[in-house]
MARFISE-481608 format. One record per residue (C-alpha): residue in three letters; x, y, z. Coordinates in steps of 0.25 Angstrom, whole numbers, padded with zeros to 4 digits, always signed. Layout:
ALAXYZ;...
! end
This chain:
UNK+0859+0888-0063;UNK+0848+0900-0062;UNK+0856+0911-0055;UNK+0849+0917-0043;UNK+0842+0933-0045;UNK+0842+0940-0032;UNK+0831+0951-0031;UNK+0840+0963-0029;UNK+0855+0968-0030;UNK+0856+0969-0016;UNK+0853+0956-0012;UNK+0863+0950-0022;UNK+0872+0957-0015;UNK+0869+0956-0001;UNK+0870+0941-0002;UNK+0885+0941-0009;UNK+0896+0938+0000;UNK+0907+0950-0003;UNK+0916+0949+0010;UNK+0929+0947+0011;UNK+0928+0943+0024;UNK+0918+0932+0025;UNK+0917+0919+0016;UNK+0901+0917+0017;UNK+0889+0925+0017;UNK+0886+0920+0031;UNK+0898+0927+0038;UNK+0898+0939+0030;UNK+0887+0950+0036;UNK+0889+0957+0023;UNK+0880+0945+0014;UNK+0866+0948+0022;UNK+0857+0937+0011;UNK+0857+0923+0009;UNK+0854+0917-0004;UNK+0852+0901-0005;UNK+0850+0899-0018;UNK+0846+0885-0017;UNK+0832+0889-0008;UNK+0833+0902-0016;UNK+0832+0908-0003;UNK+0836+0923+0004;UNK+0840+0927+0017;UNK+0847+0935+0028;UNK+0858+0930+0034;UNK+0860+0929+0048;UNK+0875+0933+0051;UNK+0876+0923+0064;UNK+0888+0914+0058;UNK+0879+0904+0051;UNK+0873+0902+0038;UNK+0857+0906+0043;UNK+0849+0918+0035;UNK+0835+0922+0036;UNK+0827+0919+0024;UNK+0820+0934+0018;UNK+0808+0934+0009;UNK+0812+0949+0004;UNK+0825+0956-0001;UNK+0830+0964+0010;UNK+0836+0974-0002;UNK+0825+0974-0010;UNK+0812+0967-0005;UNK+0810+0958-0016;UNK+0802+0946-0013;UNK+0812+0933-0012;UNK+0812+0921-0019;UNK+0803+0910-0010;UNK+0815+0901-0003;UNK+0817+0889-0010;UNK+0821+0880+0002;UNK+0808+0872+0005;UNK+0807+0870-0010;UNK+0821+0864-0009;UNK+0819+0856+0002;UNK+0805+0849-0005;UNK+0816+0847-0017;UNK+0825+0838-0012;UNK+0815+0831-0002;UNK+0807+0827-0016;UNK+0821+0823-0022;UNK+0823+0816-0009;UNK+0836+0822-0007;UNK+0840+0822+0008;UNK+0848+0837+0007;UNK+0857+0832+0020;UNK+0863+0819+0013;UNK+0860+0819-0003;UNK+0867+0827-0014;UNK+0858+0841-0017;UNK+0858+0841-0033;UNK+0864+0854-0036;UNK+0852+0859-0042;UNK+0847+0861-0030;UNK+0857+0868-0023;UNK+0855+0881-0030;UNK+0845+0891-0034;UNK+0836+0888-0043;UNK+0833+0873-0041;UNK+0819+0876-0038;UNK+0819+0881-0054;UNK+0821+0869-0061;UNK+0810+0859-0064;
! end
């Protein structure tokens, strides 16, 4: 598996859950950045009880220029392999970062 590179130190740490209060990143107004891995996608997270974020373009530490989101590209993927992502088994390979890597 390729091991995910964040831009700077700060964001690394701004996305890691070091509560001992809260179990998730969701609950916790400590962890402001989402990662998915599997789009390869950042974002802010909106502290309202659910699991939404708004996607960024640019570090908000150090203004390096993100990744492009991964998540059309995803989709496209299993459309093409025909798997229907609400009733078929997602190959693992495609539930982490670095998928769109592999010929």
């Amino acid at each position: 598996m390729v091991k995910v590179k964040h831009c700077c130190s700060q964001m690394k740490k701004t996305m890691k859950l070091n509560c001992e209060i809260h179990k998730n990143i969701y609950d916790c107004p400590d962890v402001l950045i989402s990662y998915y891995p599997k789009f390869d996608e950042y974002g802010i997270i909106i502290h309202d009880g659910g699991t939404s974020s708004v996607s960024i373009k640019f570090c908000p530490f150090c203004g390096t220029k993100l990744p492009r989101s991964k998540r059309d590209k995803w989709f496209d993927k299993m459309e093409k392999l025909g798997i229907d992502i609400d009733n078929d088994e997602i190959p693992k390979v495609y539930l982490n970062y670095g998928w769109w890597l592999r010929k």
